[in-house]
GUBAKOL-221684 format. One record per residue (C-alpha): x, y, z; residue number from 1. Coordinates in steps of 0.05 Angstrom, whole numbers, plus 5000, padded with zeros to 4 digits. Last residue first. Layout:
! GUBAKOL-221684
 east north   up   i
    X     Y    Z NUM
...
This chain:
! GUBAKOL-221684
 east north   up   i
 4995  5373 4937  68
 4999  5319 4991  67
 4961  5328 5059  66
 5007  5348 5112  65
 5002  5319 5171  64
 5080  5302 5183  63
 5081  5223 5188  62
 5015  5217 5146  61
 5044  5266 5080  60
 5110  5222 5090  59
 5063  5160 5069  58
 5027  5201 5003  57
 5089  5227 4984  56
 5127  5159 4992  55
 5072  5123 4961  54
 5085  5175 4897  53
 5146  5165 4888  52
 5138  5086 4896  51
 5086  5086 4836  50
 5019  5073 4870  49
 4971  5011 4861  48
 4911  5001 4894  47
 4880  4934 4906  46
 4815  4915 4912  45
 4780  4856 4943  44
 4811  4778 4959  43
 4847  4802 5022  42
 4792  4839 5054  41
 4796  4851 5122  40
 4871  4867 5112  39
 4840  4923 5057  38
 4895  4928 5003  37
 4957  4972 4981  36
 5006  4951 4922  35
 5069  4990 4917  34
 5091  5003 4844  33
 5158  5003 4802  32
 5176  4935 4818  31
 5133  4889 4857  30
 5170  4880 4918  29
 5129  4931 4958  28
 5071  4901 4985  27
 5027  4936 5029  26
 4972  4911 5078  25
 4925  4959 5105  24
 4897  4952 5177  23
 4832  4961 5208  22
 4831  4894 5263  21
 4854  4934 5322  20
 4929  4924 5313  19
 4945  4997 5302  18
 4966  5003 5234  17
 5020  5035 5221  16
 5076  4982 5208  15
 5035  4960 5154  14
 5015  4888 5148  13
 5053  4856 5094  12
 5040  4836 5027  11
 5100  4798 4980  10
 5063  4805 4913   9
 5080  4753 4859   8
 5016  4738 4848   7
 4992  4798 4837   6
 5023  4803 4772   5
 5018  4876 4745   4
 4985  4892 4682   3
 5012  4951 4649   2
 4981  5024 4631   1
């Protein structure tokens, strides 16, 4: 397990959300993970995935499958 510098994060709104004020922001420029927080919440929890598995978890949504 490593530490990962938040501060560097780049977030933006996903391209998925719907505009109605329950959105995720993502931020992907933090090398080998994607960071994932709460739009509503900016200063709350983050969640961290390795880019494999965002992808998995992301393509799961476009075709509605749930990942393995």
């Amino acid at each position: 397990m490593y530490e990962i510098n938040m501060a560097d994060a780049t977030w933006r709104t996903s391209s998925r959300s719907g505009g109605n004020g329950n959105c995720v922001e993502v931020a992907d420029n933090l090398g080998a993970v994607v960071a994932v927080r709460d739009s509503k919440d900016r200063s709350g929890a983050v969640l961290a995935f390795r880019h494999a598995a965002w992808a998995t978890f992301t393509a799961s949504l476009k075709n509605g499958t749930p990942p393995a």
